[in-house]
C-alpha positions in Angstrom: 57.8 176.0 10.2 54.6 174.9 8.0 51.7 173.5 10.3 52.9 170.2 8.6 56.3 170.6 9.9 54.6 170.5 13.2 54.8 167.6 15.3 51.2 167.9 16.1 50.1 168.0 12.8 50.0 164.0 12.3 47.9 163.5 15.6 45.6 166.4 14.8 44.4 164.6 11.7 43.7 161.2 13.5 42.0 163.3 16.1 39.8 164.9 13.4 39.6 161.2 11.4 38.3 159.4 14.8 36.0 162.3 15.8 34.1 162.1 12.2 34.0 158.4 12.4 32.7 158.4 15.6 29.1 160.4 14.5 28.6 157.5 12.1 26.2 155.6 14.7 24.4 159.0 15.7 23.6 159.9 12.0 22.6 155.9 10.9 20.4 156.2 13.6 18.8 159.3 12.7 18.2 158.6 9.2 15.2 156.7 8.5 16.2 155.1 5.3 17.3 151.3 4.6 21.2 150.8 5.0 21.6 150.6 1.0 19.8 153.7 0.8 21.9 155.3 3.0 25.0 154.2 2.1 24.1 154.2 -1.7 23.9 158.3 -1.6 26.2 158.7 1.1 28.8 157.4 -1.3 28.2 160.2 -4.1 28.6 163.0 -1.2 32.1 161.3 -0.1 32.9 160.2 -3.5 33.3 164.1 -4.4 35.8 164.5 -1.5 38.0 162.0 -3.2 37.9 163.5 -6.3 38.6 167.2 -5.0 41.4 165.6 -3.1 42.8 164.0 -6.3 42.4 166.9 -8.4 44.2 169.5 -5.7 47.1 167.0 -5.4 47.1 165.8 -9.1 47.1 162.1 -7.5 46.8 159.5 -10.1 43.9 157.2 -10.4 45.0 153.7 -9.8 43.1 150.6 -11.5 44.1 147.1 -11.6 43.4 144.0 -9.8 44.4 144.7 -6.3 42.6 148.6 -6.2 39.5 146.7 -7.3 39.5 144.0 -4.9 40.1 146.8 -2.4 37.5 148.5 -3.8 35.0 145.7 -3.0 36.2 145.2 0.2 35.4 149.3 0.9 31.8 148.8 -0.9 31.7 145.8 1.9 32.8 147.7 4.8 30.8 150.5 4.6 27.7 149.2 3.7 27.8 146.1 6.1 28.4 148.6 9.1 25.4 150.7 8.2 23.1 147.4 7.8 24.6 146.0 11.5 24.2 149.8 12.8 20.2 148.9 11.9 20.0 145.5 13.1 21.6 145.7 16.3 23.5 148.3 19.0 25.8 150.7 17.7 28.5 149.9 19.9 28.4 146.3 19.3 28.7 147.2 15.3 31.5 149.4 15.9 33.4 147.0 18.1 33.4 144.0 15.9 34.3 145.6 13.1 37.2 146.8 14.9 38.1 143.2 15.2 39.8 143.9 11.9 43.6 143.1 12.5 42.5 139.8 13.8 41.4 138.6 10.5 44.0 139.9 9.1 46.5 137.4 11.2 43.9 134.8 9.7 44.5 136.0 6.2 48.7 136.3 6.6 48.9 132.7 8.0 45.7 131.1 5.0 46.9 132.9 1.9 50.5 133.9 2.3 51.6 131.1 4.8 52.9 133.8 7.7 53.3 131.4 10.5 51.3 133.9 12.9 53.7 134.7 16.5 52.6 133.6 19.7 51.5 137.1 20.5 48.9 136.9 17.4 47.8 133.7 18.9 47.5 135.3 22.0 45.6 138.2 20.4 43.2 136.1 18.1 42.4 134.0 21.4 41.6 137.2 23.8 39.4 138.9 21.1 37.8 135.8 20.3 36.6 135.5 24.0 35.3 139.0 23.4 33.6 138.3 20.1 32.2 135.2 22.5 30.4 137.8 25.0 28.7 139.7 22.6 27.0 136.7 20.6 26.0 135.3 23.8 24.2 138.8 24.7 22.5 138.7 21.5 21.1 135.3 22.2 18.9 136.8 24.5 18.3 140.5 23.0 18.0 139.0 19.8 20.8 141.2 17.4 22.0 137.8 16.3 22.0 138.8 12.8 23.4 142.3 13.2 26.5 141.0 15.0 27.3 138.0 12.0 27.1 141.3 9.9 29.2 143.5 11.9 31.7 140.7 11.9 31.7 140.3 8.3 32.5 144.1 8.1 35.2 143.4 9.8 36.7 140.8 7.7 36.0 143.3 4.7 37.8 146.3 6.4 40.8 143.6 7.3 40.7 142.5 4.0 40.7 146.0 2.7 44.3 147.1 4.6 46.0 143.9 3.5 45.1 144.6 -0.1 46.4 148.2 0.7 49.9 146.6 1.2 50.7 144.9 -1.8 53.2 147.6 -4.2 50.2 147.7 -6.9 47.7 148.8 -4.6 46.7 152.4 -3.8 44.3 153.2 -0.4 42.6 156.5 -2.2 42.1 154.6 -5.5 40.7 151.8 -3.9 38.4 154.2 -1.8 37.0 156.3 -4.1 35.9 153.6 -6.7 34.7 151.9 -3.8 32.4 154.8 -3.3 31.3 155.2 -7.1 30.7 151.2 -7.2 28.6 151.6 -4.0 27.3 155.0 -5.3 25.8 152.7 -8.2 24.8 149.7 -7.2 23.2 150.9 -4.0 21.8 154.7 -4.6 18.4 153.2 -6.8 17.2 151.9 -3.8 16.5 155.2 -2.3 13.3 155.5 -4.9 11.6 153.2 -2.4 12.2 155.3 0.5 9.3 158.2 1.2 10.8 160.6 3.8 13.2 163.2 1.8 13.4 166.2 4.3 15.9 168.7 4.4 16.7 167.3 7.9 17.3 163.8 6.1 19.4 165.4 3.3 21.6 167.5 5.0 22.2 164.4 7.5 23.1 162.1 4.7 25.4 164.6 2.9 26.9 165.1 6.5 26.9 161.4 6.5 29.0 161.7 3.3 31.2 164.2 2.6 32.7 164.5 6.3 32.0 161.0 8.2 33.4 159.5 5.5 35.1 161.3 2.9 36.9 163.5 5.2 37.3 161.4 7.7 39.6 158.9 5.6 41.5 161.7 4.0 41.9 162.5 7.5 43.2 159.0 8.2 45.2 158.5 5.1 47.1 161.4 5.5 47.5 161.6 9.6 49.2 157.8 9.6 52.2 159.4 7.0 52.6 162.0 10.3 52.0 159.9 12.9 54.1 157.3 14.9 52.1 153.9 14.9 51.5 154.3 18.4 50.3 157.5 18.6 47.8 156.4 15.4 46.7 153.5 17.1 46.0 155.4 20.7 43.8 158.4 18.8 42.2 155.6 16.8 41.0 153.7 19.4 39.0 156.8 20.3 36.2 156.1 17.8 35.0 152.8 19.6 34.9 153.9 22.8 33.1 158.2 21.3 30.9 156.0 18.9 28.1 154.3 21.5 28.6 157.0 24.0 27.2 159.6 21.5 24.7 157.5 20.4 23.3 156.8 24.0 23.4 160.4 24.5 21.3 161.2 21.8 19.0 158.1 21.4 19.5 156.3 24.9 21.1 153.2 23.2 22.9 151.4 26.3 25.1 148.2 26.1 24.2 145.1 28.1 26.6 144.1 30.9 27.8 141.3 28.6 28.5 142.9 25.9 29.9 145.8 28.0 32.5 143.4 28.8 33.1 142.3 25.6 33.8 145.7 24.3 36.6 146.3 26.9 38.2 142.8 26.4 38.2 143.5 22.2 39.2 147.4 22.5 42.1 146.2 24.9 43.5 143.3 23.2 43.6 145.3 19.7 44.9 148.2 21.4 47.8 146.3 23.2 48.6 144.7 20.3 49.1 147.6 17.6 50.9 149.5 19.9 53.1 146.2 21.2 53.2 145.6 16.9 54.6 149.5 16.6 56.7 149.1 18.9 58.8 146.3 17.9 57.3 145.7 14.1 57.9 142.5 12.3 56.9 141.0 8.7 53.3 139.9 10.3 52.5 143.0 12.5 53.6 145.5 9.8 50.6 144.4 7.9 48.2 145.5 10.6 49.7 148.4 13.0 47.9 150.8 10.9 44.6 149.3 11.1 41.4 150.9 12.8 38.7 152.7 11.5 
């Protein structure tokens, strides 16, 4: 039996996907560059993934309206997390961008007239009420500003996997021009930065290559191996690993509020996706797969 064959196979690449993403907090905190610097040259290292990737597997470059847009939205995503990673804590940017599948019940029910169910009322309510504690933290610690932006990332990243759905659309494509687009527009910026160590280097190409590049091959290919549930459980790993490893390394804490604002968002998504997998319908197809 091939290690594909293998029913562990599937779960070991989500493992390996939400273990990369998780260092993303550790690393923007350690580089001393703007958040379009970083992500600007991050983008060429994990760029290069992608095009290994498609060259080993002879996968076809897709280009057409929907792999742009979803290119866009991955230009969004991963630069808006990096600029709310700056601007406030790293676990209140890596929570409220996993608000994702709520925006996508906003975008089902505004643009293709899904009449959400009363569970994705339900859902959309709960992590509302989470979304609630964290700006009312930041009234007070004043990461007002990072949390609109992590929000918006998470609209981007919703808006990403719904684009991802449609038959014209293709997740790699749409990934790895939305590194060259982000690769190009952002990586000129780096000419104002003045610290270029080999510490910084080697933690942006880290930054890259394997927190992003791999980590989404990762992704992409451990959902085709991996029940919904199971993708959702090991997924959920990288919001809770995320702000623990950065207040191991830097002594970033969360506030009590936005403590409980985490659990209330973490829970609501998780019940949901794996309530979604469970019994799947035309409006919870759409987002059982989502989470960074």
């Amino acid at each position: 039996m091939s290690f594909k064959q293998s029913p562990h196979f599937g779960p070991f690449m989500m493992l390996c996907a939400a273990l990369l993403f998780s260092t993303g907090g550790v690393l923007c905190k350690y580089i001393p560059w703007s958040p379009l610097a970083i992500n600007g040259v991050r983008s060429l290292f994990s760029a290069l993934v992608f095009a290994l990737y498609f060259r080993i597997t002879h996968h076809k470059l897709k280009c057409n309206r929907t792999v742009l847009c979803g290119a866009l939205c991955m230009t969004g995503v991963t630069t808006l997390f990096i600029v709310a990673n700056k601007l406030t804590t790293a676990a209140n940017a890596i929570i409220l961008q996993y608000t994702a599948p709520v925006w996508i019940i906003l975008f089902m029910a505004l643009l293709f007239h899904v009449r959400p169910t009363r569970r994705d009322i339900l859902t959309c309510a709960v992590v509302c009420a989470g979304i609630l504690c964290f700006f009312l933290d930041s009234l007070s610690s004043g990461s007002l500003i990072g949390n609109i932006i992590a929000v918006i990332s998470g609209v981007f990243y919703g808006g990403l996997f719904l684009l991802n759905r449609f038959p014209e659309g293709d997740a790699l494509s749409s990934m790895v021009l939305g590194q060259v687009l982000s690769f190009l527009l952002l990586a000129p910026t780096v000419v104002q930065e003045t610290v270029f160590t080999p510490q910084v280097w080697g933690a942006v190409f880290v930054m890259g290559f394997f927190q992003v590049g791999v980590a989404y091959l990762c992704f992409s290919i451990g959902t085709k191996y991996t029940n919904p549930v199971s993708a959702s459980l090991i997924a959920g790993i990288e919001p809770i690993l995320n702000p623990i490893l950065v207040a191991i390394m830097w002594g970033e804490t969360i506030a009590p509020l936005s403590l409980l604002g985490a659990a209330i968002v973490v829970a609501a998504i998780l019940a949901y996706q794996i309530r979604g997998a469970s019994a799947p319908s035309p409006q919870t197809h759409a987002v059982s797969g989502v989470s960074k």
